[in-house]
C-alpha positions in Angstrom: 28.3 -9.0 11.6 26.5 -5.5 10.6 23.6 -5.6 9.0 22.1 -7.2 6.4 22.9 -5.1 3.6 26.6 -4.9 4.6 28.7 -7.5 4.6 31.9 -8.0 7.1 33.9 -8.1 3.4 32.1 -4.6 2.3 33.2 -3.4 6.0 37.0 -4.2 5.9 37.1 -2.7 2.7 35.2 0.3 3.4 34.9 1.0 6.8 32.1 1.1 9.6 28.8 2.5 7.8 27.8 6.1 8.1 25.8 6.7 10.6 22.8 8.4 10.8 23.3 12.8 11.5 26.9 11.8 11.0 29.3 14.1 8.9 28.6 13.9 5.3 32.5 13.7 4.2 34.1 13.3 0.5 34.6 9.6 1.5 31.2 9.0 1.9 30.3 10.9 -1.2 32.8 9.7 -3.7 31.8 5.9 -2.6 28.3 6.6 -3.5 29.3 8.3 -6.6 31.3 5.0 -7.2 28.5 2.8 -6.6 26.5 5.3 -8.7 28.7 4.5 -11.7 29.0 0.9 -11.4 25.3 1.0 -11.1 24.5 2.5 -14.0 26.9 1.0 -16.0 25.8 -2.4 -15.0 22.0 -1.3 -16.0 23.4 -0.2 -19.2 25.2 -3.7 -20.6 22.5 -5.4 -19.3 20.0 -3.9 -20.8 21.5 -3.7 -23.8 22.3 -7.3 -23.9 18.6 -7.8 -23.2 17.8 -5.6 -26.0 19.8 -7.4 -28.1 18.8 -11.1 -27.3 15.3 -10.5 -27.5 14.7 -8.0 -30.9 12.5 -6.0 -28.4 12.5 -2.1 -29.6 10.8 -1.3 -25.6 12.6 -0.9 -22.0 10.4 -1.7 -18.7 12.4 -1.2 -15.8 10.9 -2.5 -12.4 12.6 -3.2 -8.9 13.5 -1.2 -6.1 16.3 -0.2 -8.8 13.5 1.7 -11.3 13.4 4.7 -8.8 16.3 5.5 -9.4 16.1 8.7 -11.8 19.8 9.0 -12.8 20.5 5.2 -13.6 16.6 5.6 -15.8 18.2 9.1 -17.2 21.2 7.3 -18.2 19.2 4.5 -20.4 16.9 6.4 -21.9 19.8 8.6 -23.3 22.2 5.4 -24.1 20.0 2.8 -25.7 17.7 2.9 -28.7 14.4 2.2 -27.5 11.2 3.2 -28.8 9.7 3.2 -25.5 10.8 3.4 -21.8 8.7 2.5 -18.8 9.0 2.5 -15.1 6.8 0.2 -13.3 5.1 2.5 -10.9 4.9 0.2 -7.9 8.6 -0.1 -9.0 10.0 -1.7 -5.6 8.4 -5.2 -3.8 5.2 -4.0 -3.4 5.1 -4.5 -7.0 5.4 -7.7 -6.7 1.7 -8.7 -6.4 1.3 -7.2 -9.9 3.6 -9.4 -11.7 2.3 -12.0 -9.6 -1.1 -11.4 -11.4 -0.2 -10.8 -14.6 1.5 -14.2 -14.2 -1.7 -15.5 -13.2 -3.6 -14.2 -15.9 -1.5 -16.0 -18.5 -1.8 -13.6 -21.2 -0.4 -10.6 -22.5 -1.8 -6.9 -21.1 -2.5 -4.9 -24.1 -4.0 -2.1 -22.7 -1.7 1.0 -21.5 -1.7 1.5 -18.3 -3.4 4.9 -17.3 -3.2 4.9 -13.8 -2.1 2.5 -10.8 -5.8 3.0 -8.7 -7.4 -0.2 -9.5 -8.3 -1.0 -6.1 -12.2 -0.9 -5.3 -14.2 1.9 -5.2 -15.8 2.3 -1.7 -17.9 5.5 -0.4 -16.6 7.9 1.5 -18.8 7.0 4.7 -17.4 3.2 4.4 -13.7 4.4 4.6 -14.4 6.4 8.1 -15.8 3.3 9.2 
């Protein structure tokens, strides 16, 4: 077995991952700009499906997935949203904020105008 993120199928199909510093060859690139496409495409009837289902006029991507700017690109041009958002803590460090907005049981109302809501401590405290 490889690693996690590759199974032995993905291997006897594709081959034995790159590795790193290892020539960058069309095979390598057109499988990512394969993956690329079935990405976005995938992205794309989903969230248009969600769209749909819900009567919701606004798109808020989050995941690891939401940094990716081509696949965000591709939505914003495709879909007829009002508005578009990208979680900021996008990948699973975000988790803790759904995690409280969960726990607050109520919907946020406010627009979010930064992500530094961590305490405010004193310089001199931070050295310490």
């Amino acid at each position: 077995s490889y690693h996690e993120q590759f199974t032995d199928k993905l291997v006897n199909e594709l081959g034995k991952p790159r590795k790193r510093g290892q020539e960058l060859t069309d095979f390598y690139e057109n499988v990512a700009f394969a993956a690329q496409k079935l990405l976005e495409k995938a992205l794309l009837v989903t969230a248009q499906r969600l769209l749909d289902q819900t009567n919701e006029s606004n798109l808020c991507v989050a995941g690891g997935v939401g940094y990716n700017c081509k696949a965000n690109m591709i939505l914003r041009e495709n879909l007829d949203v009002n508005g578009f958002f990208v979680q900021p803590m996008a990948g699973e460090v975000g988790t803790s904020v759904g995690a409280g907005l969960l726990a607050a049981d109520k919907p946020v109302s406010r627009k979010l105008k930064n992500v530094y809501y961590a305490m405010k401590h004193q310089n001199v405290e931070l050295k310490r």
